[in-house]
C-alpha positions in Angstrom: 0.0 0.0 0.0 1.5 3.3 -0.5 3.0 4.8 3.1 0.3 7.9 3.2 -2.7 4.9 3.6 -0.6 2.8 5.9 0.2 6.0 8.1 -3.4 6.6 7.9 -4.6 3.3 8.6 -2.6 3.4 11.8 -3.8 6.9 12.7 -7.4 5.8 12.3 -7.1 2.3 13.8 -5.4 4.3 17.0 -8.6 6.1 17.8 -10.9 3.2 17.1 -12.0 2.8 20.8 -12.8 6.6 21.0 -15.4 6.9 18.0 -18.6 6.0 18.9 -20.4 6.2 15.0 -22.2 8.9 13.4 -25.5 7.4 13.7 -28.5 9.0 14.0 -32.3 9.0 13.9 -34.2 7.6 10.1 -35.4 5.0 8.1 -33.7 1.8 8.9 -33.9 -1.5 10.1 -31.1 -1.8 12.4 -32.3 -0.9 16.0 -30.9 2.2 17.7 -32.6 3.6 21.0 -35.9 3.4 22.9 -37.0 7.0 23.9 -40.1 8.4 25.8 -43.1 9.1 23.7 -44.0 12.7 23.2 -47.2 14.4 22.2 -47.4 13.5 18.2 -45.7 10.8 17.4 -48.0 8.1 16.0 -49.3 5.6 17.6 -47.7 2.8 15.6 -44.2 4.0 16.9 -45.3 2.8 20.2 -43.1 -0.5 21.4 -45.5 -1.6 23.9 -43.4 -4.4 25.3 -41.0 -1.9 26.4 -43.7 0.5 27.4 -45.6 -2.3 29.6 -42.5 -2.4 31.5 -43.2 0.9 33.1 -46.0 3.2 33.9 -44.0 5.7 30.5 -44.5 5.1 26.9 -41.2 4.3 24.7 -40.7 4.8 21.3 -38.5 3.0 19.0 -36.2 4.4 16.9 -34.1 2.9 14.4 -30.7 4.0 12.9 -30.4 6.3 9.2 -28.8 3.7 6.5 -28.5 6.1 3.5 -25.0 6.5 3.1 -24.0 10.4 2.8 -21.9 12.1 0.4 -18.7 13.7 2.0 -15.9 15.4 0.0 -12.7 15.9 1.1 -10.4 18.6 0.1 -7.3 20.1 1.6 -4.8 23.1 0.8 -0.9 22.0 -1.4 -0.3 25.7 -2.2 2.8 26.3 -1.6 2.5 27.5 2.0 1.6 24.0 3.6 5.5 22.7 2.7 6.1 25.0 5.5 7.7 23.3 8.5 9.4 25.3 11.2 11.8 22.2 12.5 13.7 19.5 11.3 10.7 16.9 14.0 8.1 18.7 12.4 6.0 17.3 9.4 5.0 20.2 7.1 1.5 21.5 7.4 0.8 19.4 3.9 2.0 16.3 5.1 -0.1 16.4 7.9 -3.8 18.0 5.8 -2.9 14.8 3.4 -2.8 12.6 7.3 -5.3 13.9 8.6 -7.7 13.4 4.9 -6.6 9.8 4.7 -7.4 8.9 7.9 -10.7 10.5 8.1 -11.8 8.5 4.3 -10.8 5.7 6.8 -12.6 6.5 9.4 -16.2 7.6 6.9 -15.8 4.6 4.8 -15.5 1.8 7.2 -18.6 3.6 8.8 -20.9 3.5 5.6 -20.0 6.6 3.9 -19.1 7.5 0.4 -16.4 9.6 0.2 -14.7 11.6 -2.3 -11.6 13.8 -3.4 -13.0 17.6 -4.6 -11.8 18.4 -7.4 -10.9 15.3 -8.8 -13.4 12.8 -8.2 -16.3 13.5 -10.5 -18.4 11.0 -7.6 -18.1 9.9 -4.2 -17.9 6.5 -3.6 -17.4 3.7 -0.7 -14.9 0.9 -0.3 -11.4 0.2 -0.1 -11.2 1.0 -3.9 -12.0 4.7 -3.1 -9.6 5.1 -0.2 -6.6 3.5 -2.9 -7.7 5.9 -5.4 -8.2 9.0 -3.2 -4.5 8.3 -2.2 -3.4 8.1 -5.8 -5.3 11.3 -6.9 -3.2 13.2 -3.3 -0.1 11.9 -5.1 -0.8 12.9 -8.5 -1.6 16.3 -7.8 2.0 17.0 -5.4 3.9 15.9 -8.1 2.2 18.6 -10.4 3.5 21.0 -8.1 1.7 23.6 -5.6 -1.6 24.5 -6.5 -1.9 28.7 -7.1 -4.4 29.3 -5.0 -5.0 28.7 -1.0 -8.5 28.2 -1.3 -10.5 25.4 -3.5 -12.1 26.3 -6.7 -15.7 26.7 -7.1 -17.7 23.7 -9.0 -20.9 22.6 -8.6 -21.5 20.4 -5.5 -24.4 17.7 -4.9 -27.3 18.7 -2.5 -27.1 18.5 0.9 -23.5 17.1 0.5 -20.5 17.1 3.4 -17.2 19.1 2.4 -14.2 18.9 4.7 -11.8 21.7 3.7 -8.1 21.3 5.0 -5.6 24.3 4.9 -3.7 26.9 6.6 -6.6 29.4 5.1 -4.1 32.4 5.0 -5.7 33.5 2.3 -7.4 37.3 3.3 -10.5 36.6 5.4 -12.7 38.0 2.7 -11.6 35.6 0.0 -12.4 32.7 2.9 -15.4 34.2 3.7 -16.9 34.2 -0.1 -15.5 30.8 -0.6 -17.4 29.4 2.3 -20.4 30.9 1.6 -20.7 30.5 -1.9 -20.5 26.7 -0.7 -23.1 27.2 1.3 -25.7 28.5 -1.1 -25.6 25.4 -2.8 -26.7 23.8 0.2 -23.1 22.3 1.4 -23.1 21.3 5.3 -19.1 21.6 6.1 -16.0 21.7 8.9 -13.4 24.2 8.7 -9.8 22.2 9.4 -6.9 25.0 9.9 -3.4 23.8 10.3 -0.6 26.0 11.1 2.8 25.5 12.2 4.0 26.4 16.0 6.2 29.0 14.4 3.2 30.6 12.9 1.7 31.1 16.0 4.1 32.1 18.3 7.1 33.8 16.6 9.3 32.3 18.6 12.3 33.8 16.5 14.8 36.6 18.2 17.4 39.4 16.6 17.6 40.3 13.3 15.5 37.6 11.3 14.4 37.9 7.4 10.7 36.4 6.7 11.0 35.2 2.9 7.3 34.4 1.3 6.8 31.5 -0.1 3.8 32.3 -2.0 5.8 35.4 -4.0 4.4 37.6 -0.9 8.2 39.0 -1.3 10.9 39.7 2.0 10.8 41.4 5.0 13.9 42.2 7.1 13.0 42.7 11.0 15.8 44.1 13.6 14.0 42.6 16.4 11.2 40.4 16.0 10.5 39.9 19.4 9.3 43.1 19.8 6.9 42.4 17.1 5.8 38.7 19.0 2.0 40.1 21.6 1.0 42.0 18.4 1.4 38.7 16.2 0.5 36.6 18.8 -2.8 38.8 19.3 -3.4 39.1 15.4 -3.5 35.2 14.6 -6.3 35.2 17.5 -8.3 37.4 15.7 -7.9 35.6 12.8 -8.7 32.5 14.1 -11.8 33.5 16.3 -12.7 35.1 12.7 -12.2 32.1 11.4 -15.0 30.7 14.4 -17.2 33.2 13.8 -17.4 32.6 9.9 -17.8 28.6 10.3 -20.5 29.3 12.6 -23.0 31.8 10.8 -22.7 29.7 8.1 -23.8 26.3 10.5 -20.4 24.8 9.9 -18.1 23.7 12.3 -14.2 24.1 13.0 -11.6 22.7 14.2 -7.5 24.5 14.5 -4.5 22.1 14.9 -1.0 22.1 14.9 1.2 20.3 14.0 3.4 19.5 16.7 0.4 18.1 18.1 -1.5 14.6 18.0 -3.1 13.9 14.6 -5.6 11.6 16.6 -6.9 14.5 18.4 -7.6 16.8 15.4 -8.7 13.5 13.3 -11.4 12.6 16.7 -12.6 16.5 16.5 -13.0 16.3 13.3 -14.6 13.0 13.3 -17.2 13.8 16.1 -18.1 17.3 14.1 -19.4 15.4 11.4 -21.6 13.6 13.0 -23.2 16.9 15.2 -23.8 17.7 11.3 -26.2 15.4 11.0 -28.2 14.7 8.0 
């Protein structure tokens, strides 16, 4: 298998114990919970075995079958090669991680998954997870993308989207992206990654920033005096970031990547299941 599925394998196998499922109340045959009856819910719903039990009426409720539709997309502009540390992974090599392991996580629960912009469908099965991989592959050895942010195409009704990145792109390009997803009905999770050095500064003296996205360079004497105004501006950005997700009835999640990828890949996990259906 190619290393990126067996890292991912691992990664999802890890956290196995931890996920509970992402079921939740439909048509189905598989039993899922008994709960009290309330005023309106037909007669027929009634499980009067369990009801005779007590002096309360239950209702039985069964588990949603239909498989749903989640795409997966995440950032290889040239910015995610970044990695601040010779023990670090680069913010890429972890969004490619953290998408691997969560098609392994969606597909061995039912799902169909699929690659945006490159799958035309999403599918289910160990075939899809061997061609998302592929399809990760093909595009890093085109080189980075130009853009931060995914292109616009036409999405599927009531479809999931996952979007992975270090979303440095100006908040209002972000913001029109996100929302031009949600018109078309798009339920999604925000997933930022950024490096510890991008957060913190933790530079000193005389350091040169060189942009990697032709942004240009910038020569500071001494950075450290520039470190509670930094510090305090990528926590605007990312409660921005919050705030965005959340008008818009998504969800986020912000990891790093000297951190756990189970913890992110559990976040991210549980959030699509609050999404419901």
């Amino acid at each position: 298998m190619p290393p990126l599925l067996v890292k991912a394998d691992r990664v999802a196998a890890s956290i196995v114990p931890g996920v509970h499922g992402r079921r939740r109340v439909g048509v189905g045959e598989s039993f899922w919970q008994f709960r009290r009856y309330q005023a309106g819910d037909p007669a027929h719903r009634v499980d009067w075995r369990q009801s005779a039990k007590t002096d309360k009426l239950f209702v039985r409720e069964h588990e949603w079958e239909a498989a749903q539709s989640i795409w997966l997309w995440r950032d290889h502009s040239a910015s995610m090669d970044y990695g601040s540390g010779r023990d670090l992974t680069s913010k890429r090599e972890r969004a490619e991680l953290l998408l691997a392991a969560l098609a392994v996580l969606l597909i061995r629960g039912g799902e169909h998954v699929g690659l945006y912009g490159a799958d035309q469908t999403a599918t289910g099965g160990r075939a899809t997870l061997n061609r998302l991989v592929a399809n990760l592959e093909a595009q890093a050895a085109v080189g980075p993308a130009s853009e931060g942010l995914p292109a616009i195409t036409r999405l599927p009704r009531f479809c999931h989207l996952v979007l992975i990145g270090d979303f440095l792109s100006p908040l209002a390009e972000v913001e029109t992206t996100l929302r031009t997803f949600s018109t078309q009905g798009a339920r999604g999770h925000l997933v930022q990654i950024l490096d510890p050095a991008e957060e913190d500064l933790p530079f000193h003296g005389r350091t040169e920033f060189d942009g990697t996205e032709n942004e240009g360079q910038l020569l500071v004497g001494r950075v450290e005096s520039l470190r509670d105004a930094y510090v305090r501006r990528m926590a605007a950005r990312r409660d921005a970031l919050t705030t965005m997700t959340r008008q818009l009835g998504w969800t986020s999640t912000f990891h790093r990547t000297d951190r756990s990828p189970q913890t992110a890949l559990l976040s991210i996990y549980g959030a699509l299941g609050d999404l419901g259906t």
